[in-house]
Z-matrix of the N, CA and C atoms (Angstrom, degrees):
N
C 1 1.448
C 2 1.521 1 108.64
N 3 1.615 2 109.37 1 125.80
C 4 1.605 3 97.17 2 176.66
C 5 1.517 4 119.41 3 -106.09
N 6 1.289 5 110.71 4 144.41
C 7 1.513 6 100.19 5 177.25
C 8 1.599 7 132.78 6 -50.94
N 9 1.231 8 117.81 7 130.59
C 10 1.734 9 98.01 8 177.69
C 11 1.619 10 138.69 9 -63.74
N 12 0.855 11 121.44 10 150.61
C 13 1.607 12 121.22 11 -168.68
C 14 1.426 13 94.95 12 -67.30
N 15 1.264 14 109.22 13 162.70
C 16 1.901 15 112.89 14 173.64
C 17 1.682 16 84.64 15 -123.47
N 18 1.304 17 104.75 16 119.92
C 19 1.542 18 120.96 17 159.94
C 20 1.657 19 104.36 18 -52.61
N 21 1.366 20 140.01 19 118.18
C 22 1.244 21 123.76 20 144.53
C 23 1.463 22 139.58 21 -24.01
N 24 0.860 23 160.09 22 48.25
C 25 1.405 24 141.87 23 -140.61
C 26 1.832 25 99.88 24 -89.78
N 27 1.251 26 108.96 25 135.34
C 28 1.767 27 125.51 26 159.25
C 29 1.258 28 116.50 27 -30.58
N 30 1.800 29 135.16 28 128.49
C 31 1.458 30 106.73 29 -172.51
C 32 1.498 31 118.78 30 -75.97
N 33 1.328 32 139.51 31 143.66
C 34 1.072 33 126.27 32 168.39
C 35 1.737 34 130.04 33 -39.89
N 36 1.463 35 111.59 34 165.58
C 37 1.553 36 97.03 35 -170.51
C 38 1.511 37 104.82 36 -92.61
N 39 1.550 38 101.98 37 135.03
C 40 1.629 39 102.63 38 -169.00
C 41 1.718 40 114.19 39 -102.88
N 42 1.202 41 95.72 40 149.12
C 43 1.592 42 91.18 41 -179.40
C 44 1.522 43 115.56 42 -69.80
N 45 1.126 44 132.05 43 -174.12
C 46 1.631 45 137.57 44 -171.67
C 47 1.407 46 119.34 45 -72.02
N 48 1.567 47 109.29 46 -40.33
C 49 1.484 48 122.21 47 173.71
C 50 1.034 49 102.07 48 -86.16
N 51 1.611 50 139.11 49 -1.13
C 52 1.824 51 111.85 50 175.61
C 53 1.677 52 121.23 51 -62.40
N 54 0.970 53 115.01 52 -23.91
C 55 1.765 54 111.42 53 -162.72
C 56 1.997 55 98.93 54 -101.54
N 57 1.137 56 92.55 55 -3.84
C 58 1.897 57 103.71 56 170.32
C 59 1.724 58 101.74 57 -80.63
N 60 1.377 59 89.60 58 -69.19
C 61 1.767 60 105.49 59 155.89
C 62 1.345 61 124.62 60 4.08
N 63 1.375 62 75.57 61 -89.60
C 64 1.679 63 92.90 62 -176.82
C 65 1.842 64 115.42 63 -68.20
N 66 1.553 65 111.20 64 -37.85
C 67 1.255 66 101.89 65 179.36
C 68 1.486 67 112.40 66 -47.38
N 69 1.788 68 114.00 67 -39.76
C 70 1.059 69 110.60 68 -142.50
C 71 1.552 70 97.73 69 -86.87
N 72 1.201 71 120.85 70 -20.04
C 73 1.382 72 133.41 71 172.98
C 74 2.161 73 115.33 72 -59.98
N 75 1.459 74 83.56 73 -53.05
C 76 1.346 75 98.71 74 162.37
C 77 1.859 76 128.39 75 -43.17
N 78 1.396 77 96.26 76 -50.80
C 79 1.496 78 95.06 77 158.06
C 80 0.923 79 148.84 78 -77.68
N 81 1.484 80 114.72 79 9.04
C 82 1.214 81 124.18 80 162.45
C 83 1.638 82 126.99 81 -85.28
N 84 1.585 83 100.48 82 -8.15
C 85 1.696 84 103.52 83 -178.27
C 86 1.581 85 105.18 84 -111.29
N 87 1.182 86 89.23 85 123.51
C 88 1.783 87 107.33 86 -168.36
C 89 1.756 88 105.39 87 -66.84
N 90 1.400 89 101.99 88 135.21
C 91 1.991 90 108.05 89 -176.85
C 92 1.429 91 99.98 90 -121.36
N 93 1.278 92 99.99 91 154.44
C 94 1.056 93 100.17 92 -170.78
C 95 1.653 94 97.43 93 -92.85
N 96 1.636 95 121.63 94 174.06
C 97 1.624 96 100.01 95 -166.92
C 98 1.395 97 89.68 96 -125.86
N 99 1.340 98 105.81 97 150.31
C 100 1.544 99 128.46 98 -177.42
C 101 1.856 100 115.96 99 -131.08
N 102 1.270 101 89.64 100 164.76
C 103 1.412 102 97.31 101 177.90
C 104 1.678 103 108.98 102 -131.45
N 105 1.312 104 104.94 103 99.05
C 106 1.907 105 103.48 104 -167.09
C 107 1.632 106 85.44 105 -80.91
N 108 0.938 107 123.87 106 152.46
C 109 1.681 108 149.20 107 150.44
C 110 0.759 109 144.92 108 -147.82
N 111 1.537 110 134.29 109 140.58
C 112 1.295 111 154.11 110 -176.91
C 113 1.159 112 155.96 111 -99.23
N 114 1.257 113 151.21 112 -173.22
C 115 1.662 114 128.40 113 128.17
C 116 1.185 115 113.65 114 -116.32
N 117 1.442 116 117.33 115 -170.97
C 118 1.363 117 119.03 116 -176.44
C 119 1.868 118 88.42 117 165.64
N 120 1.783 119 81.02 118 93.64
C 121 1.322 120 99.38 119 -176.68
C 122 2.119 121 96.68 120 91.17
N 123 1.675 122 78.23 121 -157.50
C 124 1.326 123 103.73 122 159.81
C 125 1.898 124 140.35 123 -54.60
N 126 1.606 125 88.69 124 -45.73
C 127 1.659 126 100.98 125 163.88
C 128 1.544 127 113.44 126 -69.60
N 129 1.823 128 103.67 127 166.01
C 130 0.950 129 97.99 128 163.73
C 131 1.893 130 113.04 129 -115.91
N 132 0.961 131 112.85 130 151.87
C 133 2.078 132 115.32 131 -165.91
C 134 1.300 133 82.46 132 -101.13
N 135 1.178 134 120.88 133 157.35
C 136 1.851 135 145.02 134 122.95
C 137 1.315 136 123.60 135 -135.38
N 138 1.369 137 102.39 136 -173.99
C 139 1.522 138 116.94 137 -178.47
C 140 1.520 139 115.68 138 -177.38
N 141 1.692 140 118.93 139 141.62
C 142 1.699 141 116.05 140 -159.86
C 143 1.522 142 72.41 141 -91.78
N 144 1.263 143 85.12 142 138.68
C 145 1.999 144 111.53 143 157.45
C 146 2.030 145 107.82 144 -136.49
N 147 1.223 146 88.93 145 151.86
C 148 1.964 147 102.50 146 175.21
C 149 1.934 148 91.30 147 -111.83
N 150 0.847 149 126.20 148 -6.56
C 151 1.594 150 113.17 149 -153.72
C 152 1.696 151 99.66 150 -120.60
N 153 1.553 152 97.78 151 79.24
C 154 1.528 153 120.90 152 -169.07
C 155 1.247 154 99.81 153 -142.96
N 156 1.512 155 125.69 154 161.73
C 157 1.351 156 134.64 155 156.46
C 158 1.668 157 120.81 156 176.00
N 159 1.221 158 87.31 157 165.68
C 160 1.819 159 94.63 158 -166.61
C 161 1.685 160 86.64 159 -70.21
N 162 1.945 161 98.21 160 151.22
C 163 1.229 162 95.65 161 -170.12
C 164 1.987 163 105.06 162 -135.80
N 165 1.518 164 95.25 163 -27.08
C 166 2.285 165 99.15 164 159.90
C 167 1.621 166 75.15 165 -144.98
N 168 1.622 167 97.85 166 174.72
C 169 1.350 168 125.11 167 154.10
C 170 1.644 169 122.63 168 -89.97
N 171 1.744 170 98.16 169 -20.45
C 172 1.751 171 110.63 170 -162.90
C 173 1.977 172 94.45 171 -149.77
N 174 1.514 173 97.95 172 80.41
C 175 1.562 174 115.40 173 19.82
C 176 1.569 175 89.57 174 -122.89
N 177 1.359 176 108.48 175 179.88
C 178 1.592 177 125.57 176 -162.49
C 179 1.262 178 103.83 177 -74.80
N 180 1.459 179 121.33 178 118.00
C 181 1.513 180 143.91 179 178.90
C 182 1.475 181 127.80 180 -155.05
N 183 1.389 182 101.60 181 139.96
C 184 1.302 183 91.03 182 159.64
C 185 1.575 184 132.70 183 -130.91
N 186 1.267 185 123.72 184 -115.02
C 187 1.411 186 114.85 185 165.83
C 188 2.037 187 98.44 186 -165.80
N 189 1.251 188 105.36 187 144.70
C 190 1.512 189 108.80 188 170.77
C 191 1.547 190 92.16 189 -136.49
N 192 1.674 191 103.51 190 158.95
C 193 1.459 192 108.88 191 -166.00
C 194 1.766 193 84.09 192 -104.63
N 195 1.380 194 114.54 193 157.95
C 196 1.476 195 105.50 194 163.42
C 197 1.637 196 103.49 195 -155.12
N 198 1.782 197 107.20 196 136.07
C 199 1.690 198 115.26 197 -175.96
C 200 1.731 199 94.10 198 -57.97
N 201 1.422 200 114.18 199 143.03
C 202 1.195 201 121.89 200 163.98
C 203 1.727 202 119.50 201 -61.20
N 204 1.445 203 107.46 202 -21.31
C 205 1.203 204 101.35 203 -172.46
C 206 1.729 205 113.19 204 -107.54
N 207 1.610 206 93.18 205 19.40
C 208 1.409 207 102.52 206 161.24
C 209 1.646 208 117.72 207 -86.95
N 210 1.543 209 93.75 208 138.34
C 211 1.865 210 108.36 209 174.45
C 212 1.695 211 112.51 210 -29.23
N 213 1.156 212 104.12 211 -48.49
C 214 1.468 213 109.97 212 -168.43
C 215 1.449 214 109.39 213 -74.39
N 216 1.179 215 118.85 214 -39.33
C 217 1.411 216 116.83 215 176.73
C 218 1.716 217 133.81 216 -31.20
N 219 1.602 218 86.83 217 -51.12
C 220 1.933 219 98.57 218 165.80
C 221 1.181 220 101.81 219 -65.60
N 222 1.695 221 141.94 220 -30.75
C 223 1.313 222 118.70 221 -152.49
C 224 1.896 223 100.95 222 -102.92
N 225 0.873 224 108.49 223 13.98
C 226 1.033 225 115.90 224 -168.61
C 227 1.837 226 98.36 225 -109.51
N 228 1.167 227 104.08 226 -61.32
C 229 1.782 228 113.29 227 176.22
C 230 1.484 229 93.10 228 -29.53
N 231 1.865 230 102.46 229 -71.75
C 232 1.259 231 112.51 230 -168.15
C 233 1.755 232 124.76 231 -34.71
N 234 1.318 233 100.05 232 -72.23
C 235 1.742 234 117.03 233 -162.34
C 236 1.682 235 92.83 234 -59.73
N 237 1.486 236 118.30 235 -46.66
C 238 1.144 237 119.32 236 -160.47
C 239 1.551 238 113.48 237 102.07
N 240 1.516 239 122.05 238 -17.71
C 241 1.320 240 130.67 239 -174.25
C 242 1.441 241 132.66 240 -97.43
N 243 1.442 242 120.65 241 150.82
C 244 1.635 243 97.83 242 147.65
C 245 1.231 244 113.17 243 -178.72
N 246 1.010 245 138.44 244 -170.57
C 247 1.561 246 146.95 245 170.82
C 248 1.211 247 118.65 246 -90.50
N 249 1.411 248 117.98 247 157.15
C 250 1.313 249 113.49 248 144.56
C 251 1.575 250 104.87 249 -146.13
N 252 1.665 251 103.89 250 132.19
C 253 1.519 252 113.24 251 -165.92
C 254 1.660 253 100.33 252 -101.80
N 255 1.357 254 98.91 253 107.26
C 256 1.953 255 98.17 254 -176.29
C 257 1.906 256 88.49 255 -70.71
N 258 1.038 257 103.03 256 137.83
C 259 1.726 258 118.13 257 176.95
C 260 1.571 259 94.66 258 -77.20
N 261 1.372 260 119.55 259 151.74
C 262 1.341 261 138.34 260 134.55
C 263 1.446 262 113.91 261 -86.31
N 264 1.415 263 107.32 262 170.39
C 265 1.673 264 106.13 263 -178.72
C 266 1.050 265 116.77 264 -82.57
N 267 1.470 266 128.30 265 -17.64
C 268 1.517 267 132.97 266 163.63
C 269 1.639 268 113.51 267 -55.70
N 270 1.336 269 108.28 268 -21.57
C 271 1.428 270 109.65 269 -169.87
C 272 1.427 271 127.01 270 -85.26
N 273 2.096 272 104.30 271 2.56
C 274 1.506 273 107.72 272 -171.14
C 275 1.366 274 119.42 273 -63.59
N 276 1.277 275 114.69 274 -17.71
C 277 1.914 276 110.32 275 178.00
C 278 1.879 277 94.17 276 -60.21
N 279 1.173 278 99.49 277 -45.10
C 280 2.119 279 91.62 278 -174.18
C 281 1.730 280 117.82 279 -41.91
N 282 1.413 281 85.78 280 -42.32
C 283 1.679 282 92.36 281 -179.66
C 284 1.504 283 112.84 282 -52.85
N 285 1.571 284 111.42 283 -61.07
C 286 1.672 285 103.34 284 -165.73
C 287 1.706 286 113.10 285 -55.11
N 288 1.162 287 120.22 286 -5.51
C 289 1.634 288 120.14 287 168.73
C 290 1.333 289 110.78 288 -85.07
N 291 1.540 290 125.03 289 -32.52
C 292 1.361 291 119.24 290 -155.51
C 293 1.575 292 97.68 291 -112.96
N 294 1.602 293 133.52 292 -0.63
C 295 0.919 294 132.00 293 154.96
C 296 1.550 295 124.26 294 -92.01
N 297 1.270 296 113.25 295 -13.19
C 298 1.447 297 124.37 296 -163.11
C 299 0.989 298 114.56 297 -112.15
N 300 1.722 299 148.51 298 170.34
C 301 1.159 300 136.42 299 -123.41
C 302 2.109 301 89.30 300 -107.24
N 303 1.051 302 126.09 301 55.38
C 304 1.076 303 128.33 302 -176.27
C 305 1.674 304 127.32 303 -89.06
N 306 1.065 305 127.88 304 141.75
C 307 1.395 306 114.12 305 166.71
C 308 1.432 307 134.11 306 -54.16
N 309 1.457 308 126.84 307 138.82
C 310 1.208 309 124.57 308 173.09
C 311 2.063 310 116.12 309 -33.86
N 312 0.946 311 113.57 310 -47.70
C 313 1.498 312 128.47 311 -176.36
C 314 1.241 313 106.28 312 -91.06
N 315 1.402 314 146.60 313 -25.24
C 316 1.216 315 142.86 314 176.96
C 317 1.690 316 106.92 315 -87.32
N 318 1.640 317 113.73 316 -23.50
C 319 1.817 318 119.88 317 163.57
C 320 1.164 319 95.63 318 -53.54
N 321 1.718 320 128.60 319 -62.08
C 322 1.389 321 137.13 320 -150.35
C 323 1.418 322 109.03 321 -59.25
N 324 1.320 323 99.66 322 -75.12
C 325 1.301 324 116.91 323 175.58
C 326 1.608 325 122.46 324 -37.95
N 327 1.301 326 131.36 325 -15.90
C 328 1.837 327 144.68 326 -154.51
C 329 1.647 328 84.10 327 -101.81
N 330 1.222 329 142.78 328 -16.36
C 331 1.595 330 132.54 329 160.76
C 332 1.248 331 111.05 330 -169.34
N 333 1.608 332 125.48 331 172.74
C 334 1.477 333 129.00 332 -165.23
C 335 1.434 334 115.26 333 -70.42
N 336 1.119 335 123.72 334 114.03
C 337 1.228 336 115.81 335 165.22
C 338 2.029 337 116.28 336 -114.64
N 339 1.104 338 104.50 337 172.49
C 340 1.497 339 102.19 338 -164.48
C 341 1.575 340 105.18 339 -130.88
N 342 1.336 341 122.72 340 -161.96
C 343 1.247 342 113.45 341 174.67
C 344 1.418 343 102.85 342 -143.28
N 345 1.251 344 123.76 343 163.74
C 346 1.139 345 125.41 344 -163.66
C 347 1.802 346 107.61 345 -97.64
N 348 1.125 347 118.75 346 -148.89
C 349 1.554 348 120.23 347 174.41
C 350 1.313 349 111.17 348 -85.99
N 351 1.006 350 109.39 349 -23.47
C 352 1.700 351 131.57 350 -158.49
C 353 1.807 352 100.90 351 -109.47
N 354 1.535 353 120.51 352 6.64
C 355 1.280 354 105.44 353 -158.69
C 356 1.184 355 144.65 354 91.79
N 357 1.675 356 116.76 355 -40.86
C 358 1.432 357 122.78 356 -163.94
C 359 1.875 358 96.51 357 -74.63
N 360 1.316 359 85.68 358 157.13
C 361 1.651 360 100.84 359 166.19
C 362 1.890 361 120.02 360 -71.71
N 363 1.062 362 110.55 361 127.80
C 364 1.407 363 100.28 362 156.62
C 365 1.755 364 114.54 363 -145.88
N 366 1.508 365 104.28 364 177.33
C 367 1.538 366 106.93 365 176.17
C 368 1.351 367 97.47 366 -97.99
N 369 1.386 368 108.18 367 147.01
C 370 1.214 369 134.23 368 -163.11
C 371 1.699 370 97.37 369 -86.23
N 372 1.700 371 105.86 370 -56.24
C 373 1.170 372 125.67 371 170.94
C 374 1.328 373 117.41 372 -55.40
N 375 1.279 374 135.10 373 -11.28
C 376 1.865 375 122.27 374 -173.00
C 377 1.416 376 93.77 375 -105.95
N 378 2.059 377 75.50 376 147.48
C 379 1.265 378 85.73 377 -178.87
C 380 1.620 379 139.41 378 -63.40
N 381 1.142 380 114.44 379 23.09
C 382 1.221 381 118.36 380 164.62
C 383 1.927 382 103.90 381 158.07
N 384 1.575 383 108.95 382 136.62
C 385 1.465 384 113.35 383 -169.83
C 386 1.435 385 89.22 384 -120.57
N 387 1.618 386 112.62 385 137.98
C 388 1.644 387 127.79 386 165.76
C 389 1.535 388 100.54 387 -104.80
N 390 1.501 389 99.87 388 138.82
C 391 1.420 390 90.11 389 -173.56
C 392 1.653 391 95.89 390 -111.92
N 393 1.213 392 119.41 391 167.16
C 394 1.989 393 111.57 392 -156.14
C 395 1.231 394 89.67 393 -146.04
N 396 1.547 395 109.84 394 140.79
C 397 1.667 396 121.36 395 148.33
C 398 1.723 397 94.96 396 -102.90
N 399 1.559 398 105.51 397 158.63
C 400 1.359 399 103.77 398 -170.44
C 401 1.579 400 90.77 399 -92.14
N 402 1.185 401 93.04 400 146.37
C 403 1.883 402 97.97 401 175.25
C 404 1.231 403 114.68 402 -119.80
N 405 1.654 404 108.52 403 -16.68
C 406 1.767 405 107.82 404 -174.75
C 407 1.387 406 98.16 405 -141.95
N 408 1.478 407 121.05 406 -169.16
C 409 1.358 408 125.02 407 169.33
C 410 1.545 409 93.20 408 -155.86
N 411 1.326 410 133.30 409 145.72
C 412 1.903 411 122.01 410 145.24
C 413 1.036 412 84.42 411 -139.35
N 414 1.400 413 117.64 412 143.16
C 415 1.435 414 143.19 413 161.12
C 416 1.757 415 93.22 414 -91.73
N 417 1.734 416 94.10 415 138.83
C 418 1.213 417 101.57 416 166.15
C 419 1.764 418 122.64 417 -150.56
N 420 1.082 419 149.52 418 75.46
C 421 1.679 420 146.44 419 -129.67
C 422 1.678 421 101.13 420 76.15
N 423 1.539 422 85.60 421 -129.92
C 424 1.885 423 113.36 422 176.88
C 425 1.150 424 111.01 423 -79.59
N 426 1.496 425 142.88 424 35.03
C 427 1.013 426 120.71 425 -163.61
C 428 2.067 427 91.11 426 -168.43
N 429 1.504 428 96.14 427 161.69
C 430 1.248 429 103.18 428 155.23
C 431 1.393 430 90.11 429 -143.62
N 432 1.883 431 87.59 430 164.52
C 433 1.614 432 125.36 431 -172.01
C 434 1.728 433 107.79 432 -109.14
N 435 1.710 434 93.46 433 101.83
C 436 1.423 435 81.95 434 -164.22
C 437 1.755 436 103.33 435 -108.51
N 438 1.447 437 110.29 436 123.27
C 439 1.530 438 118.18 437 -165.22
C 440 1.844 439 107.34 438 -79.10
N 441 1.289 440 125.26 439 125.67
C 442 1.209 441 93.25 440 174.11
C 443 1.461 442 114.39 441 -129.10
N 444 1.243 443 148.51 442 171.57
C 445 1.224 444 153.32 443 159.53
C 446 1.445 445 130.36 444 -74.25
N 447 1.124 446 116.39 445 103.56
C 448 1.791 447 125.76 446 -143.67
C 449 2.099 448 81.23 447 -72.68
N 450 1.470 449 108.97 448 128.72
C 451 1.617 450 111.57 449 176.28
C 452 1.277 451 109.10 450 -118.22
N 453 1.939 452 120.42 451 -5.55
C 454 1.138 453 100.16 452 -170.26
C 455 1.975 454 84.73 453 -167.55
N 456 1.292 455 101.29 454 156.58
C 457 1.680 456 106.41 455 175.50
C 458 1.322 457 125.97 456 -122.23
N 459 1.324 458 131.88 457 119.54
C 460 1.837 459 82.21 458 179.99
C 461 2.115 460 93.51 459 -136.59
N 462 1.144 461 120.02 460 137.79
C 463 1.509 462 115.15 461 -154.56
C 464 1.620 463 97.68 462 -122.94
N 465 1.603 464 94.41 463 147.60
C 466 1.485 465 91.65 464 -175.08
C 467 0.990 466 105.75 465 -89.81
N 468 1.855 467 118.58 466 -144.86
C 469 1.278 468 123.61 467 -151.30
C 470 1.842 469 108.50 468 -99.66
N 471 1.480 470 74.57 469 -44.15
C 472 1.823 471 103.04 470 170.55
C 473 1.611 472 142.15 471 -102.16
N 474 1.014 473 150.00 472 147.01
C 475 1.506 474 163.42 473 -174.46
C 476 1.293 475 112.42 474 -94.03
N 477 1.514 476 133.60 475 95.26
C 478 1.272 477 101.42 476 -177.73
C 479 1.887 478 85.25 477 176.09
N 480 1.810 479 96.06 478 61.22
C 481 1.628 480 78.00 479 -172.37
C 482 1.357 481 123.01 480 -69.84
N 483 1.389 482 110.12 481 176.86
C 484 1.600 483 111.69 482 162.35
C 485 1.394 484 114.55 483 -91.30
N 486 1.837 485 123.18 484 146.22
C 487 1.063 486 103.60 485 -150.12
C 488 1.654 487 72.52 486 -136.42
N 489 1.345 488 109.87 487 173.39
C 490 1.373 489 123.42 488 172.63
C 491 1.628 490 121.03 489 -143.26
N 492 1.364 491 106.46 490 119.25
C 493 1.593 492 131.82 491 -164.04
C 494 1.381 493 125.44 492 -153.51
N 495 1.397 494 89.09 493 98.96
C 496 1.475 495 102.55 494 171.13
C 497 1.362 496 111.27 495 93.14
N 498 1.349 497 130.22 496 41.36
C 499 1.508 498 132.99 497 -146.96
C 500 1.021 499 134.63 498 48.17
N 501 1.533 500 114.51 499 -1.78
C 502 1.930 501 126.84 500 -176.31
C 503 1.325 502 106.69 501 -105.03
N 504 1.427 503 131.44 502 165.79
C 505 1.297 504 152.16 503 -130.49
C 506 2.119 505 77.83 504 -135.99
N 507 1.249 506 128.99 505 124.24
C 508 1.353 507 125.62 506 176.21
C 509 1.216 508 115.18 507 -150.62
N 510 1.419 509 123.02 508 130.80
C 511 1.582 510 101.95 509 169.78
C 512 1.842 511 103.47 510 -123.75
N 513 1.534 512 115.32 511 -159.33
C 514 1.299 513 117.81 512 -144.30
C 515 1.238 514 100.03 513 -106.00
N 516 1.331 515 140.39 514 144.25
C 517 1.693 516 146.71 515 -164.31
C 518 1.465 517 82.41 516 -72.77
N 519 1.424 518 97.90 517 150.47
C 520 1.608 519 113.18 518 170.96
C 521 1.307 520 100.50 519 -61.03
N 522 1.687 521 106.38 520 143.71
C 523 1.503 522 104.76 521 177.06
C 524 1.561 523 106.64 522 -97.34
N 525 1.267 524 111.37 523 136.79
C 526 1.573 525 117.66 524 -172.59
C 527 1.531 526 95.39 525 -118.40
């Protein structure tokens, strides 16, 4: 049995408030926060993204969305590689560098990061880094969908991500 093709269809024409809409809808569903990273060259790039997720178990992948006209984007096409650093909640000071209008080396430099076997950057401190070969790409708007192939795991001590909702920094009531 083969799967069916999905016709593309053109997007419909949207009214003025749809993409307000949706942002504002958007903030209401809590992400969990990450730190994808890279290289490109010698340095290492990142950037916090919520718009990630597990995508098979077999084999182990997932997917992170990334703006094309983000730094990391070329270095990522390029190498083929990258991280993704699941945050703990201890880790929200990392975010305001890697979300905010900061330099590539001044992100780095704001806490320890290490390198993996392969090079890539990760936090030592989050609760857990997937390390990715890229396996797919779809461009779709501002963004591509970059699929990757989970090559390596490494998990922290604790459970307790940081999550992001509604423009605030939040994490999850202790579970009793």
């Amino acid at each position: 049995m083969t799967s069916p093709t999905l016709e593309r269809k053109a997007p419909s024409a949207q009214t003025a408030e749809l993409p307000a809409r949706f942002k504002a809808a958007m903030r209401g569903v809590a992400g969990t926060v990450t730190i994808v990273t890279a290289t490109q060259g010698e340095r290492f790039v990142g950037m916090a993204a919520t718009a990630f997720s597990a995508v098979s178990m077999d084999p182990p992948s997932l997917l992170v969305c990334v703006n094309t006209d983000a730094s990391i984007h070329a270095a990522i096409v390029k190498t083929r590689s990258f991280c993704v650093n699941i945050l703990h909640r201890s880790n929200e000071p990392v975010c305001h560098f890697f979300g905010g209008k900061f330099t590539q080396e001044e992100r780095f430099a704001a806490t320890e990061w290490k390198a993996t076997e392969r090079g890539l950057p990760y936090l030592a401190s989050s609760q857990a880094t997937l390390e990715c070969e890229l396996s797919d790409s779809i461009d779709h708007g501002s963004h591509s969908i970059f699929v990757g192939n989970v090559l390596a795991a490494r998990l922290g001590d604790a459970i307790n991500p940081l999550l992001y909702l509604d423009g605030r920094y939040e994490s999850i009531a202790a579970r009793g």
